[in-house]
VOLUM-17182 format. One line per 5 residues: for each residue x, y, z of N, C-alpha, C. Coordinates in Angstrom, 2 decimals. Example, Ala and Ser with C-alpha at 12.3 -4.5 7.8 and 13.67 -1.06 7.14 Angstrom:
13.19,-5.69,7.80,12.30,-4.50,7.80,13.20,-3.30,7.80  12.85,-2.25,7.08,13.67,-1.06,7.14,12.90,0.03,7.87;
***
This chain:
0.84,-1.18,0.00,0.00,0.00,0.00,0.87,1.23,0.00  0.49,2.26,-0.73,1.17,3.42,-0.18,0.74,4.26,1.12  2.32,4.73,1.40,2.24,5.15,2.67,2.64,6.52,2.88  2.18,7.49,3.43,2.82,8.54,3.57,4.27,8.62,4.23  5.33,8.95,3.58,6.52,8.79,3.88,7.08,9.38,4.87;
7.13,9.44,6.02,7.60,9.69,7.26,8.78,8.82,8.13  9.31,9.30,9.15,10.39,8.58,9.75,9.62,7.22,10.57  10.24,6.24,10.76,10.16,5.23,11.52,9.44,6.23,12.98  10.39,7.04,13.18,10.30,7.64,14.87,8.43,8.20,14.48  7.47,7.80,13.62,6.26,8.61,13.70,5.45,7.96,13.91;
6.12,6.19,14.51,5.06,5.77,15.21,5.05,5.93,16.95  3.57,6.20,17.20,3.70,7.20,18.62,2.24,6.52,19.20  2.16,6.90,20.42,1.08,6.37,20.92,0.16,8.10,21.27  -1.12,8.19,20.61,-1.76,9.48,20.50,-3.20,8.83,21.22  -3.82,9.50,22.90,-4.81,8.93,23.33,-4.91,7.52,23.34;
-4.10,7.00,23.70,-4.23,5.56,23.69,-4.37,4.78,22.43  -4.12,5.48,21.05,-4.12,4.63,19.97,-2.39,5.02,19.44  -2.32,4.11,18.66,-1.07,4.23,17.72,-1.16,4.93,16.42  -0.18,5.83,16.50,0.06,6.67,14.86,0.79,6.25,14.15  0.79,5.63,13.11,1.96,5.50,12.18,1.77,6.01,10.81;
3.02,6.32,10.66,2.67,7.59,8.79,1.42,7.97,8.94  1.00,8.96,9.84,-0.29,8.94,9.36,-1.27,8.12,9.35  -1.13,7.39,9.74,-2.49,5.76,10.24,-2.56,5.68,11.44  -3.92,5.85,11.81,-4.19,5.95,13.50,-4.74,4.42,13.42  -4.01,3.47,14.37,-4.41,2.68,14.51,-4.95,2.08,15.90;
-6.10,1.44,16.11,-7.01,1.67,17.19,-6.37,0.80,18.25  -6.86,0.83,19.19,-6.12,-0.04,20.45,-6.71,-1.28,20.37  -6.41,-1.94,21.00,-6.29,-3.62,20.76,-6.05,-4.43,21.73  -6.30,-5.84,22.42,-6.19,-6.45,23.05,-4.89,-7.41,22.34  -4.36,-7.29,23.83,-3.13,-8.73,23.52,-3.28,-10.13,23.14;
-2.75,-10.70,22.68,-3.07,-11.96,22.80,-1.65,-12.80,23.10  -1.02,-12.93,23.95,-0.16,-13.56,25.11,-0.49,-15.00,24.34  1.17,-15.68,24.28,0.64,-17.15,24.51,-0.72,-18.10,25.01  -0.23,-17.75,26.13,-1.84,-18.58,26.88,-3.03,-18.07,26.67  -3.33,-16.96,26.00,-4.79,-16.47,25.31,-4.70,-17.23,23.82;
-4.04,-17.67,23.22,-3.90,-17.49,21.63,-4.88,-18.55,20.89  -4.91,-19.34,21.98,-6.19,-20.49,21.22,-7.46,-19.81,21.91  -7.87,-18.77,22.64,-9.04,-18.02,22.77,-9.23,-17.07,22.46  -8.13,-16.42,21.31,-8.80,-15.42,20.33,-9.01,-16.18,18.56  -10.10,-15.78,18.07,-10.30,-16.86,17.29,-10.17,-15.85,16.12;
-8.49,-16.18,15.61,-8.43,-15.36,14.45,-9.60,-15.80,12.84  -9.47,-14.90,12.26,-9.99,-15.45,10.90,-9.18,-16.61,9.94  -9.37,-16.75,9.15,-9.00,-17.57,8.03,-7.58,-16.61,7.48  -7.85,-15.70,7.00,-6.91,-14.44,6.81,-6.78,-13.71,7.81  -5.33,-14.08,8.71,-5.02,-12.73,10.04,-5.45,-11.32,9.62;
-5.03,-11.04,8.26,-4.91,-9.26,7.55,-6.22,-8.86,7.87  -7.71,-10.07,7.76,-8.69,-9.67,7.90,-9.15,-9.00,8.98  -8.44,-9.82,10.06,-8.97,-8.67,11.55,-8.06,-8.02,12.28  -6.71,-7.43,11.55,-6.48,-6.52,11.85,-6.91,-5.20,11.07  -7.44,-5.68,9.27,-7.66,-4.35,8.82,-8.92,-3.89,9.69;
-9.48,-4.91,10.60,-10.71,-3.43,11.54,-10.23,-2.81,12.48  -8.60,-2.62,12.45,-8.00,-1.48,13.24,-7.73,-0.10,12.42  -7.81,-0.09,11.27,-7.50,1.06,11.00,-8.81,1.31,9.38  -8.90,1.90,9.32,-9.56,3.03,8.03,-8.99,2.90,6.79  -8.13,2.35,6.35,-7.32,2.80,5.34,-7.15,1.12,4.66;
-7.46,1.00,3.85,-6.94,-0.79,3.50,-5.24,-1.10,3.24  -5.12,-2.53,4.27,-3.45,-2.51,4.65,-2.94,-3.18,2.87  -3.96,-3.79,2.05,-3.34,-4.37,0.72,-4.39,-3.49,0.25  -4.07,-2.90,-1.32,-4.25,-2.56,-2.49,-5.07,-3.54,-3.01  -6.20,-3.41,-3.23,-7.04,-4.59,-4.48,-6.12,-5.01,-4.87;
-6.12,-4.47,-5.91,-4.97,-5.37,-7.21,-3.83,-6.29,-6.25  -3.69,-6.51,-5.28,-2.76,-6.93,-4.76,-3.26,-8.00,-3.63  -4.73,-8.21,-3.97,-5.23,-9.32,-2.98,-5.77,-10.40,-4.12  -4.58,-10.73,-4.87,-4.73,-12.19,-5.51,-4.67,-13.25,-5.40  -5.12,-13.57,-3.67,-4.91,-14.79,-3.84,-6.35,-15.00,-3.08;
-7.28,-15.58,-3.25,-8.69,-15.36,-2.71,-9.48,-16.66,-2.75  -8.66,-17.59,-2.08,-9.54,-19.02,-2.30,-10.71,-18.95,-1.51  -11.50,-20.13,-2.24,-12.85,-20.04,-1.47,-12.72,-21.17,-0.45  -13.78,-20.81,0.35,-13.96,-21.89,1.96,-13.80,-23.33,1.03  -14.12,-24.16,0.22,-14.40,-25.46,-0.01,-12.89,-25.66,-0.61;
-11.89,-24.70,-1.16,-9.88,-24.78,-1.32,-9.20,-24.79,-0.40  -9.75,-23.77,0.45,-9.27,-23.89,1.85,-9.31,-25.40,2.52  -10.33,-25.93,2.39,-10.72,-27.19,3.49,-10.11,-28.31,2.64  -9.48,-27.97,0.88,-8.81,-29.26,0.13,-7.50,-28.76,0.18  -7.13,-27.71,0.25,-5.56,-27.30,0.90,-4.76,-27.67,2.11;
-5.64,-27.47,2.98,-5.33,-28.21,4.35,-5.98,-29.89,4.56  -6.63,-30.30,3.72,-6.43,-31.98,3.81,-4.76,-32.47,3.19  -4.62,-31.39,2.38,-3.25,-32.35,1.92,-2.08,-32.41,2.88  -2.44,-31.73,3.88,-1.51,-31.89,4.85,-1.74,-32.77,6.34  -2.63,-33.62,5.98,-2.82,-34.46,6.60,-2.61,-35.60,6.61;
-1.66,-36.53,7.82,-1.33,-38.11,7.52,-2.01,-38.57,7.70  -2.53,-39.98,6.59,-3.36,-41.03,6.79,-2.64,-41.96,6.30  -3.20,-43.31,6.00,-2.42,-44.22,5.10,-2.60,-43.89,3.74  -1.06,-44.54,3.63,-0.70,-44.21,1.92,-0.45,-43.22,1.89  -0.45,-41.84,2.67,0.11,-40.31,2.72,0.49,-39.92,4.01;
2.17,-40.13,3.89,2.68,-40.09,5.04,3.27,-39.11,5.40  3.88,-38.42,6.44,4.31,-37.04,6.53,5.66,-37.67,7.39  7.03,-37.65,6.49,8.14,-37.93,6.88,9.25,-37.40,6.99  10.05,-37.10,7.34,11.53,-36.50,7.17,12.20,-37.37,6.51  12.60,-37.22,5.11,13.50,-37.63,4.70,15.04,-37.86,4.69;
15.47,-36.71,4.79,16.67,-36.68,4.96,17.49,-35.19,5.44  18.45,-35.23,6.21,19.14,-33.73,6.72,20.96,-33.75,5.87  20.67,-32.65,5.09,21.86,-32.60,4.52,22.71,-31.54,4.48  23.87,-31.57,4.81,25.11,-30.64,4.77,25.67,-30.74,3.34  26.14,-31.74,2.99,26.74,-31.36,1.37,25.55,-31.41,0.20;
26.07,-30.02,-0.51,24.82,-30.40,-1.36,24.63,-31.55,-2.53  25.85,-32.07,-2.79,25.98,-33.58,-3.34,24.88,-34.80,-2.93  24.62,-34.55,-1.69,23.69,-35.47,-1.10,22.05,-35.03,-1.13  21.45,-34.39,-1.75,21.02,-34.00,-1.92,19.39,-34.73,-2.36  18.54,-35.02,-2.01,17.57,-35.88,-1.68,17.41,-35.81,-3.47;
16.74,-36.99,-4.40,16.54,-37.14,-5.87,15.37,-37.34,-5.31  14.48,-36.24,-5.94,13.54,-36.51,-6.15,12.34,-35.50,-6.63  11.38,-36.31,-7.63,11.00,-35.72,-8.74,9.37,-34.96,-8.28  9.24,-34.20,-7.06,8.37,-33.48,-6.44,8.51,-31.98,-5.92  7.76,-31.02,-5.78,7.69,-30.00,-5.86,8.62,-30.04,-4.39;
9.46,-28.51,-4.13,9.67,-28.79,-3.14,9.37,-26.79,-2.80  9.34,-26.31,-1.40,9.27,-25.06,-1.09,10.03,-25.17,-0.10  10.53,-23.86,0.37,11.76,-23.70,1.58,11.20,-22.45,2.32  11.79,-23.12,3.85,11.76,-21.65,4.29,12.84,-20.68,4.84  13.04,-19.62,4.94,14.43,-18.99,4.98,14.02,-17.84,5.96;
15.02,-17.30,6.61,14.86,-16.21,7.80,16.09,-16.52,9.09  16.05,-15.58,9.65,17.23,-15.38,10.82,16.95,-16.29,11.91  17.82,-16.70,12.70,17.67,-17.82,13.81,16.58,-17.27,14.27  16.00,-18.31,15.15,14.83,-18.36,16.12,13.59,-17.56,15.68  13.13,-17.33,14.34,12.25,-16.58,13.26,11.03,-17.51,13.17;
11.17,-19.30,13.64,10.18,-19.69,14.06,10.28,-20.62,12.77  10.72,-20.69,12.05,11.12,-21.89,11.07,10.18,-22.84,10.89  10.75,-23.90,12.12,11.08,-25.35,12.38,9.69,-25.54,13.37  9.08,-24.55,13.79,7.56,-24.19,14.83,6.95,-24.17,13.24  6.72,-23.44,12.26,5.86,-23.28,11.10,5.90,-24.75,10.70;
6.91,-25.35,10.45,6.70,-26.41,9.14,5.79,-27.34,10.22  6.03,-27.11,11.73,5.73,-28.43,12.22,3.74,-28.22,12.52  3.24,-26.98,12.41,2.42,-26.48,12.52,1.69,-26.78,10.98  2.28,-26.39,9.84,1.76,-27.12,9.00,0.85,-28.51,8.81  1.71,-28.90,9.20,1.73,-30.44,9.70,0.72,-30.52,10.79;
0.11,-29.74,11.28,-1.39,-29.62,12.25,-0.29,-30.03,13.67  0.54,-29.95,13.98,1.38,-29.85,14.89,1.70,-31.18,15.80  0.82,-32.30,14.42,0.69,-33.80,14.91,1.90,-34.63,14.01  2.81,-34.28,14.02,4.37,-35.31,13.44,5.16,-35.61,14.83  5.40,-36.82,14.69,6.60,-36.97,16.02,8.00,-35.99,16.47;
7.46,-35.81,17.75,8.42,-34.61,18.14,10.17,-35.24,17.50  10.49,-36.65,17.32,11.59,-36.89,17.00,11.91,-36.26,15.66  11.02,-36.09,14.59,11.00,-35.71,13.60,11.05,-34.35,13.20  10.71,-33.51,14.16,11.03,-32.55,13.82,11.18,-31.84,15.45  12.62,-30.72,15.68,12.92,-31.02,16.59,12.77,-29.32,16.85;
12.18,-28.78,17.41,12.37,-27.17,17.87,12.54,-26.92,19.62  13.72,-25.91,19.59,14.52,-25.42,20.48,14.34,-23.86,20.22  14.58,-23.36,21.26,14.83,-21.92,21.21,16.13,-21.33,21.52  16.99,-22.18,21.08,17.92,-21.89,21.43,18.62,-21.58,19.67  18.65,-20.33,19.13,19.14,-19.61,17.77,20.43,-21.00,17.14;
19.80,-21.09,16.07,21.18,-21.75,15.63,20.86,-23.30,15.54  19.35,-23.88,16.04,19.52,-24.97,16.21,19.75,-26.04,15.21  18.79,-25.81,13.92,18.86,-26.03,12.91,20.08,-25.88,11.85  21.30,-26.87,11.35,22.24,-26.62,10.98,22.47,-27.51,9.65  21.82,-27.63,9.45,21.71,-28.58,8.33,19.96,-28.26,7.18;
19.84,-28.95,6.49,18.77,-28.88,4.87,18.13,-29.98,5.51  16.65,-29.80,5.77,16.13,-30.80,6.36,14.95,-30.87,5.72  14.82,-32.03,5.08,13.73,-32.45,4.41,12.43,-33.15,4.57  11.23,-32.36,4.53,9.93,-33.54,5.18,9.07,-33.54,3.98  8.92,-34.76,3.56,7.68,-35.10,2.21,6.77,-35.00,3.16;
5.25,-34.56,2.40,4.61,-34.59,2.52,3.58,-36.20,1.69  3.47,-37.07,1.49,3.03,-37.92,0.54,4.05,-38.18,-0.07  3.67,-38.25,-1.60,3.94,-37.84,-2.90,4.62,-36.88,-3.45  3.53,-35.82,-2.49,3.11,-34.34,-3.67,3.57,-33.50,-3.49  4.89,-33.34,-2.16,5.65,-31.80,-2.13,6.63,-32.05,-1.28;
7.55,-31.38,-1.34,8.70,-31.82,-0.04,8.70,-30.30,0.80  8.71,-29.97,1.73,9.45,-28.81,2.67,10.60,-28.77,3.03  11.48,-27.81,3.01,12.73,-27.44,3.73,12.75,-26.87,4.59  13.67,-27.20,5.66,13.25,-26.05,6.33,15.27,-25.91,6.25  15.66,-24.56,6.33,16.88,-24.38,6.23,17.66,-23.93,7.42;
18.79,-23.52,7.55,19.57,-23.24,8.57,19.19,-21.46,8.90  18.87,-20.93,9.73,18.79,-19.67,10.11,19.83,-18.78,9.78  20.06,-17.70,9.18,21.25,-16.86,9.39,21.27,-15.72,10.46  22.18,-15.41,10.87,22.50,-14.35,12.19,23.48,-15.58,12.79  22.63,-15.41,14.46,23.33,-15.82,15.67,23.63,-17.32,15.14;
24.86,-17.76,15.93,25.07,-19.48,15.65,25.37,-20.01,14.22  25.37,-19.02,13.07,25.43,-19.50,11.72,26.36,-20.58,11.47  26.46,-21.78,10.37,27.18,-22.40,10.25,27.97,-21.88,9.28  29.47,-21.73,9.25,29.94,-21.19,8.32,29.69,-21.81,6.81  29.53,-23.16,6.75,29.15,-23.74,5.22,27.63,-23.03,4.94;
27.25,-22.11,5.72,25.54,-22.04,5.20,25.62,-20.98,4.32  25.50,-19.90,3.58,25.41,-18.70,2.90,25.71,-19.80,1.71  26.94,-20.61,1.81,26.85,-21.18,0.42,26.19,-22.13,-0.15  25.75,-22.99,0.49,25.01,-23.96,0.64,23.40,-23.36,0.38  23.12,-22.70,1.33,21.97,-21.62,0.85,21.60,-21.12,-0.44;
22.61,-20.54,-0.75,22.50,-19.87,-1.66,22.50,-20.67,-3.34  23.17,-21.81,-2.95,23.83,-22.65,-4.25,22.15,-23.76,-4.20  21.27,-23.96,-3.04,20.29,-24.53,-3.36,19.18,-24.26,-3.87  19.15,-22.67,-2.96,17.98,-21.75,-3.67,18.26,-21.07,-5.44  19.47,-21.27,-5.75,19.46,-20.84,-7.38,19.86,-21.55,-7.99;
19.60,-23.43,-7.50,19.88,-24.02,-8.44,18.73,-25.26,-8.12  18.15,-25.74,-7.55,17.04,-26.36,-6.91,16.35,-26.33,-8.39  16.65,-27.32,-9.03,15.11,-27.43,-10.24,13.77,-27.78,-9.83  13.78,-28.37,-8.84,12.18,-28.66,-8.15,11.66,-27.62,-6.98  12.79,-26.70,-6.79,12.02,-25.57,-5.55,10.93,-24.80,-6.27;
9.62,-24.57,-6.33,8.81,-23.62,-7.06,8.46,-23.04,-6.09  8.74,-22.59,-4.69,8.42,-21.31,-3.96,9.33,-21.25,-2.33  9.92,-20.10,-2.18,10.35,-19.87,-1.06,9.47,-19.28,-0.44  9.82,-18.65,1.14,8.89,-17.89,2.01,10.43,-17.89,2.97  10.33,-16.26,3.09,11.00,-15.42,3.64,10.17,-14.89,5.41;
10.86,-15.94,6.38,10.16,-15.59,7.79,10.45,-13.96,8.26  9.84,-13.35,8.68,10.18,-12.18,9.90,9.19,-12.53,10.89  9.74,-12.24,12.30,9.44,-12.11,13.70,8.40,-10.92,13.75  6.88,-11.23,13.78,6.35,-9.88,13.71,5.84,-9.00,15.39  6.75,-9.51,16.08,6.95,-9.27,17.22,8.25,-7.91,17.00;
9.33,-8.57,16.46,10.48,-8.05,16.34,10.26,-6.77,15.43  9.50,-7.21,14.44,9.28,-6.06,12.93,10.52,-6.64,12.23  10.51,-5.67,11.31,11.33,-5.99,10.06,12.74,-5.32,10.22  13.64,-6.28,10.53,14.52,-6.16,11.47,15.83,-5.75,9.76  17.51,-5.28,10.23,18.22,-5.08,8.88,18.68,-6.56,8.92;
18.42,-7.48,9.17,18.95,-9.29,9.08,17.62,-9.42,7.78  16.30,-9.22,8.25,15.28,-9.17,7.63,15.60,-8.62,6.18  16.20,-7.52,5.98,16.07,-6.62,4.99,17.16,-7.28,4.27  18.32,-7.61,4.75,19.31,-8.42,4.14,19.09,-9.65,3.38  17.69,-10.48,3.74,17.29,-11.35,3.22,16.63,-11.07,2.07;
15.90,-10.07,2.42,15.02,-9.93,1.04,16.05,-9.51,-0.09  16.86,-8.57,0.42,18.40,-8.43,-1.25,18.55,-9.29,-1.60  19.06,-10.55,-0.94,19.01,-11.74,-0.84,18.42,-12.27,-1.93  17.12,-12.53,-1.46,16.17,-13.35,-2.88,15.57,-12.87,-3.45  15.76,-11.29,-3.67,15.56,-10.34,-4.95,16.74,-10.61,-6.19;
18.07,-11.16,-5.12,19.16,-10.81,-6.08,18.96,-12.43,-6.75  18.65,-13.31,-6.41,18.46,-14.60,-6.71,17.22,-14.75,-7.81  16.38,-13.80,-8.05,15.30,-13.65,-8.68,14.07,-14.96,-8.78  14.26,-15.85,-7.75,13.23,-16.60,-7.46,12.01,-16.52,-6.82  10.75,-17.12,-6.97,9.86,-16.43,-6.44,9.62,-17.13,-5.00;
9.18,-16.13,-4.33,9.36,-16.17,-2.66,7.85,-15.33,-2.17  8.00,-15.72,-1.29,6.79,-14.52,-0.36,7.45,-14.33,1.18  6.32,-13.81,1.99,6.75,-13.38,3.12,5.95,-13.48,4.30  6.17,-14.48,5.30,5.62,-14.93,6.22,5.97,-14.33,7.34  4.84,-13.73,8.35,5.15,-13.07,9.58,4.77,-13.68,10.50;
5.96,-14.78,11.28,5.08,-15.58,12.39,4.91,-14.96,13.52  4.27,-15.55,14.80,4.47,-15.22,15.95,3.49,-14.10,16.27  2.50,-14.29,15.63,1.45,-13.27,15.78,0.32,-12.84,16.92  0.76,-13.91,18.22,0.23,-14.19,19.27,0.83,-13.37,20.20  2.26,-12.70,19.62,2.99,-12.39,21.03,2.67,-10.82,21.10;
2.60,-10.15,19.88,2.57,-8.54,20.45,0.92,-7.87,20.41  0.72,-6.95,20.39,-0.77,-6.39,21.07,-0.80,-5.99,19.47  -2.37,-6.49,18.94,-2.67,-6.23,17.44,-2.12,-4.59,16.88  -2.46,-3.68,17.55,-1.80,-2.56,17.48,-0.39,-2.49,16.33  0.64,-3.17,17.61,1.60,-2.88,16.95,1.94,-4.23,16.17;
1.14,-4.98,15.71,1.22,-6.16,14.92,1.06,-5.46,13.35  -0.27,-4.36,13.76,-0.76,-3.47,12.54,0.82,-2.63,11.92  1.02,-2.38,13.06,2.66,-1.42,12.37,3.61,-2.01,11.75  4.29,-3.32,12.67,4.73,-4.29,11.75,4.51,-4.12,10.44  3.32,-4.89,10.37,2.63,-5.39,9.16,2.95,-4.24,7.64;
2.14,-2.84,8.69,2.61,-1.69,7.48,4.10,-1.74,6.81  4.46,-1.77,8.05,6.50,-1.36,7.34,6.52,-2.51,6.71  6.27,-3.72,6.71,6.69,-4.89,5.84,6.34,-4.37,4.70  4.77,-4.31,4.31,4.25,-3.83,3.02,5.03,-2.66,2.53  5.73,-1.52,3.31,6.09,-0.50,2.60,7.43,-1.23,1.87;
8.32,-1.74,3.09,9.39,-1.50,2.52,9.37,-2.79,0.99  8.57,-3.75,1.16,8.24,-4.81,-0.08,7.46,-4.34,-1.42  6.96,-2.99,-1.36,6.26,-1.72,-2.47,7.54,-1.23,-2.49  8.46,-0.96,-1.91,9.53,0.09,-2.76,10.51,-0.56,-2.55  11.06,-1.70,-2.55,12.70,-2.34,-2.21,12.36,-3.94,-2.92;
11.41,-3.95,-3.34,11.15,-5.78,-4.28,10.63,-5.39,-5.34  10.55,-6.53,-6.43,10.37,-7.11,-7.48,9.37,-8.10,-7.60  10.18,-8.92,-7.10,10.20,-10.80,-7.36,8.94,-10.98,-5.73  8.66,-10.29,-5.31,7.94,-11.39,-3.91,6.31,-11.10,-4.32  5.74,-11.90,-3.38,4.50,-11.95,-3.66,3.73,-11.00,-2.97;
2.72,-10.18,-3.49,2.24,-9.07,-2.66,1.65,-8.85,-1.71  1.08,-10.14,-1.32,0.48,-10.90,-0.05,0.92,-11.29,1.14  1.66,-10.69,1.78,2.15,-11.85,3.06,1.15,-12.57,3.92  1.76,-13.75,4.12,1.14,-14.86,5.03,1.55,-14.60,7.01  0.06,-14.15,7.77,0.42,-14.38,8.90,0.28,-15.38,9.46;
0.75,-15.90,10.33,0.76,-16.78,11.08,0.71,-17.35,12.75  0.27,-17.95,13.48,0.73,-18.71,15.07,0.61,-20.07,14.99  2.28,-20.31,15.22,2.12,-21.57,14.86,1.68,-22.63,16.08  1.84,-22.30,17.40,0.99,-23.22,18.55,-1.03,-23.11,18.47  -1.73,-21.89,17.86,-2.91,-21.70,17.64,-3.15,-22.39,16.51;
-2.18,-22.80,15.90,-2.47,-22.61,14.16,-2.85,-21.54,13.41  -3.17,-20.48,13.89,-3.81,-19.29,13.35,-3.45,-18.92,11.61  -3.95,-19.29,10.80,-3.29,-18.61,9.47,-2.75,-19.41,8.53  -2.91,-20.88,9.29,-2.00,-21.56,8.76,-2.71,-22.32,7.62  -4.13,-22.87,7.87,-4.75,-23.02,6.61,-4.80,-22.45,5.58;
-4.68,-21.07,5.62,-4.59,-20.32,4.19,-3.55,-20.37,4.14  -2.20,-20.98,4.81,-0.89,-20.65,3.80,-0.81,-22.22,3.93  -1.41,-23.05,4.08,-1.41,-24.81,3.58,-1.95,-24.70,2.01  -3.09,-23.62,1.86,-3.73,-23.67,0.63,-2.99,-22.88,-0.50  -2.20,-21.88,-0.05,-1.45,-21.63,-1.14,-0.30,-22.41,-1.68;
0.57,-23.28,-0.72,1.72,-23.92,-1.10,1.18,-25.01,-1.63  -0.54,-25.48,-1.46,-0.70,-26.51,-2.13,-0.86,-26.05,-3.86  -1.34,-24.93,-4.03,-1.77,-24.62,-5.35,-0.31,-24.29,-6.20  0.42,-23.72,-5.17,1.82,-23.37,-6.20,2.27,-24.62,-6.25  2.45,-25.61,-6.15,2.77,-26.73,-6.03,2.20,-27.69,-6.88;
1.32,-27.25,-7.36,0.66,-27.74,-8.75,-0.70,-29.25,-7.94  -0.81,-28.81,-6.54,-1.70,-30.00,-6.14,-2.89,-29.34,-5.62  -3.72,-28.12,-6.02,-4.51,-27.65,-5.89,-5.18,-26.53,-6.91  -5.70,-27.16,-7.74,-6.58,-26.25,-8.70,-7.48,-25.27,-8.22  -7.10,-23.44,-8.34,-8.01,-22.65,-7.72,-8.69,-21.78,-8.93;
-10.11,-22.16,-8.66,-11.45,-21.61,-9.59,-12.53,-20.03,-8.82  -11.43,-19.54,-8.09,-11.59,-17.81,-7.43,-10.48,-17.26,-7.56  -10.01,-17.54,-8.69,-8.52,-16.50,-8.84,-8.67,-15.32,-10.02  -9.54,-15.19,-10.27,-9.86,-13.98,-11.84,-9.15,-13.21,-11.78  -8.83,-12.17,-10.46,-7.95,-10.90,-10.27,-6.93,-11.47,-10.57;
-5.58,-12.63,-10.69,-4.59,-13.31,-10.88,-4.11,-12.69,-12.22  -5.00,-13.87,-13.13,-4.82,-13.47,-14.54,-5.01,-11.90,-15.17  -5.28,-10.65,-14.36,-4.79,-9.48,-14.55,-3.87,-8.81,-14.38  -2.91,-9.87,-13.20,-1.50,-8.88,-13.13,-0.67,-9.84,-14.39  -0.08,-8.71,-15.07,0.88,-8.65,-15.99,2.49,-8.04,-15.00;
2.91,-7.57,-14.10,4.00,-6.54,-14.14,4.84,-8.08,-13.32  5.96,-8.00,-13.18,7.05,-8.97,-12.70,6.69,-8.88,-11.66  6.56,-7.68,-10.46,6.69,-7.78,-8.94,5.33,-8.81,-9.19  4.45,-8.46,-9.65,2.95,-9.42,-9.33,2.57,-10.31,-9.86  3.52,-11.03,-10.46,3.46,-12.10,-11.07,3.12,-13.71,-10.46;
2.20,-13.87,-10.61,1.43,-15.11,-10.34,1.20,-16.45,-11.14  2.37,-16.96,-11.52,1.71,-18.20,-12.55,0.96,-19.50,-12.46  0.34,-19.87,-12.93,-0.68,-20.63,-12.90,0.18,-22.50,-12.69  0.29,-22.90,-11.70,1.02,-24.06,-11.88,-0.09,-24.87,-12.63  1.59,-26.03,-13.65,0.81,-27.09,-14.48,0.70,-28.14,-13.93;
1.47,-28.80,-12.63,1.06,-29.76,-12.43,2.37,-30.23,-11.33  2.63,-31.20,-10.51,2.76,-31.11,-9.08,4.71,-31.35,-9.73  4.93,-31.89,-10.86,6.43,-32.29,-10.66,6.73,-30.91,-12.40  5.90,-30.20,-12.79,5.96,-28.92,-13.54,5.98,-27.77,-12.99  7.37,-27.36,-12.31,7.59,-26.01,-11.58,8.07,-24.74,-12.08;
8.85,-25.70,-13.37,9.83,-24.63,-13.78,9.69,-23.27,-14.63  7.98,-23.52,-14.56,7.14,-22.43,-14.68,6.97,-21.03,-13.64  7.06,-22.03,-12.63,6.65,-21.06,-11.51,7.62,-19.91,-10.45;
***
């Protein structure tokens, strides 16, 4: 969205609401860990925070992704284990020689230690995979290795090594040599802490996979911890600085809590559709963006990425 261009320092607290650029945004109840499964977000987080402010936080043209309730409920079955569709870790790899073969979509996620990673993928996963299998610590750095979980068949997840605190020195290359050369990756997602905001580790990332020119989006977990208020501010500066500093990302960010689940069905339903395992018949606004930053392609089919 555009924003009236002002300093960071102009968000302020005026009568008990928050100002930012010019956006008075209304006061708000917390939602603390131990409240987070008793506030009952929407389907789309963006939805109930835009009833904090007056002003719409996305641009029409920029709310292309609009599945209906009956995609939603076939997006999030695919992430469910039953028999014959198993939800496994395949394999954790340091050299990229070793490198899992195999002929399925895969998506990654990328962001600074303790950004909540390895909490998302397992939340995906309805937060029912064996704790052996996927292992989260809060302790930055834990994750040091390319760790791979099929879903079925029909998609693999990464979840990758954090950069900042604890980095492994083989990671930037390793990183970098998988995300621009990965023939089966058809989508990244770029974490920020929306507790933290959009931190310069944050901003470093996005150069990052602007300079890589792959397509990515941008996931804000942890949406339980700060008071909607300043979740709303967050949220703005993400959108500004992704309107004037990107290209390549998607114009949508995905919120998220990954112990509530909050958000997480609608971003089960998008990685199923980019992934070529979910056909969506409410996308009309899609096929109108033409420009690169908003580029949306239509996947052909679950092991046909190199479209996307």
């Amino acid at each position: 969205m555009s924003l009236i261009t002002t300093s960071l320092s102009s968000a302020a607290k005026v009568q008990g609401r928050f100002v930012y650029r010019n956006v008075v945004i209304h006061r708000s109840r917390k939602c603390p860990l131990g409240e987070s499964r008793a506030y009952s977000w929407r389907i789309n987080p963006i939805e109930d925070l835009q009833d904090l402010v007056t002003v719409p936080l996305l641009q029409e043209k920029d709310c292309i992704f609009n599945p209906s309730v009956n995609e939603i409920e076939k997006g999030h079955e695919l992430f469910i284990q039953k028999p014959g569709h198993k939800i496994k870790k395949v394999k954790s790899v340091v050299n990229l020689e070793k490198l899992p073969v195999q002929n399925i979509p895969e998506v990654s996620f990328v962001g600074q230690s303790n950004v909540g990673k390895t909490s998302l993928i397992s939340a995906l996963f309805g937060n029912a995979v064996d704790s052996h299998l996927i292992k989260i610590g809060k302790t930055p750095g834990l994750t040091k290795t390319l760790q791979f979980f099929n879903v079925g068949k029909q998609l693999s997840l990464v979840d990758m090594p954090g950069y900042g605190k604890n980095i492994p020195s083989y990671y930037m290359e390793s990183m970098h040599t998988y995300l621009q050369t990965r023939r089966v990756l058809c989508r990244s997602f770029l974490l920020v802490d929306s507790e933290a905001g959009l931190t310069d580790l944050d901003k470093e990332g996005l150069r990052m996979m602007e300079d890589l020119a792959k397509p990515y989006a941008i996931v804000l977990t942890k949406i339980d911890k700060p008071r909607q208020s300043v979740l709303v501010k967050n949220l703005m500066e993400v959108l500004d600085h992704a309107e004037k500093k990107t290209h390549i990302c998607f114009p949508q960010p995905f919120l998220t809590c990954a112990p509530s689940l909050a958000g997480i069905k609608y971003l089960q339903t998008f990685i199923a559709h980019v992934t070529g395992n979910l056909q969506l018949h409410s996308h009309e606004r899609e096929e109108k963006q033409t420009t690169v930053k908003h580029s949306y392609s239509e996947p052909q089919g679950p092991t046909k990425n190199s479209s996307l």
